[in-house]
C-alpha positions in Angstrom: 0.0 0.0 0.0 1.8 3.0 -1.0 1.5 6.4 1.2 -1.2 7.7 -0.9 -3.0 5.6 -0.6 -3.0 4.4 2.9 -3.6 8.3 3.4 -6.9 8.1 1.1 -7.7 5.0 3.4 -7.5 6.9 6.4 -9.5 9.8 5.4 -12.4 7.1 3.9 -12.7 5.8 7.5 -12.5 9.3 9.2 -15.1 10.9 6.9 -18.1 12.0 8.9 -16.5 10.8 12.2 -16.0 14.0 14.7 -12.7 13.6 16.2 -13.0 13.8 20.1 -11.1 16.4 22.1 -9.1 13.2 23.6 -7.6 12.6 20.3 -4.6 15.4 19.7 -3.8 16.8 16.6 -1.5 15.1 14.3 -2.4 11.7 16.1 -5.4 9.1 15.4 -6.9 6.6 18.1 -6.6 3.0 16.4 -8.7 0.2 18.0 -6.6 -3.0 18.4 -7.4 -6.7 19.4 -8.7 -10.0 18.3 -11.7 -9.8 20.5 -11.0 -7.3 23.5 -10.2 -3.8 21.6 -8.0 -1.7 23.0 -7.3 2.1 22.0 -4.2 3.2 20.9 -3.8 7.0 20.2 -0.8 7.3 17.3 1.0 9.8 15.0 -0.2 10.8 12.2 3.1 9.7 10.6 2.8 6.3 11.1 0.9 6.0 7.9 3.9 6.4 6.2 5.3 4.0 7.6 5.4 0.2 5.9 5.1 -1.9 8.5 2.2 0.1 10.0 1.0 0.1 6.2 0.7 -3.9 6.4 -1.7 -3.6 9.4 -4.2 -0.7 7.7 -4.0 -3.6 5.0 -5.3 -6.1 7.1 -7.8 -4.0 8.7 -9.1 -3.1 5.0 -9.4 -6.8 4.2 -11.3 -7.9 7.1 -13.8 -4.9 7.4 -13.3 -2.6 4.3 -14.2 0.8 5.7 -17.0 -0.5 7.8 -15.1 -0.1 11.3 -17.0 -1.4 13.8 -15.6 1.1 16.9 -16.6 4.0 14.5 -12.3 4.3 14.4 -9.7 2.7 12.5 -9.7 -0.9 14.1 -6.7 -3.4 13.1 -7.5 -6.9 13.7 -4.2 -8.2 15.5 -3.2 -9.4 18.5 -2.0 -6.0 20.6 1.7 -7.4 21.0 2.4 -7.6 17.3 0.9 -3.6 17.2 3.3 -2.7 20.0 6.2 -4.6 18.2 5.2 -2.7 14.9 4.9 0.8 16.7 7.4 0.8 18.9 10.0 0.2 15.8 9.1 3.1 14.7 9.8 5.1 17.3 
């Protein structure tokens, strides 16, 4: 997924969402787990990122832009998100 377009994916799933006060700017909450979701709050930048490209991948193959925590939710288990995120740190 190139930057572009993990960009465009990101906005699909934010259109018509209100960001909450709770959410800084220049970061997005992300919802992560298998069954218990957890929320993450994470820079903006990260969407640049591959690795952090592979999970919006993932998320867009299981539930297109239907999310349902009305955020970006990526299906993994919440170590392999914090072994992802923290390498790009």
């Amino acid at each position: 997924m190139g930057v572009v377009r993990g960009l465009m994916s990101a906005k699909k799933i934010f259109q018509g969402r209100s960001m909450t006060a709770s959410t800084p700017k220049g970061f997005l909450a992300v919802y992560v787990g298998e069954s218990q979701m957890k929320r993450y709050i994470v820079p903006v930048s990260y969407l640049n990122q591959p690795s952090f490209q592979a999970l919006l991948s993932k998320s867009e193959q299981e539930f297109g832009f239907d999310h349902p925590m009305g955020g970006l939710t990526i299906p993994c288990p919440e170590d392999t998100f914090i072994t992802v995120t923290s390498q790009l740190h």
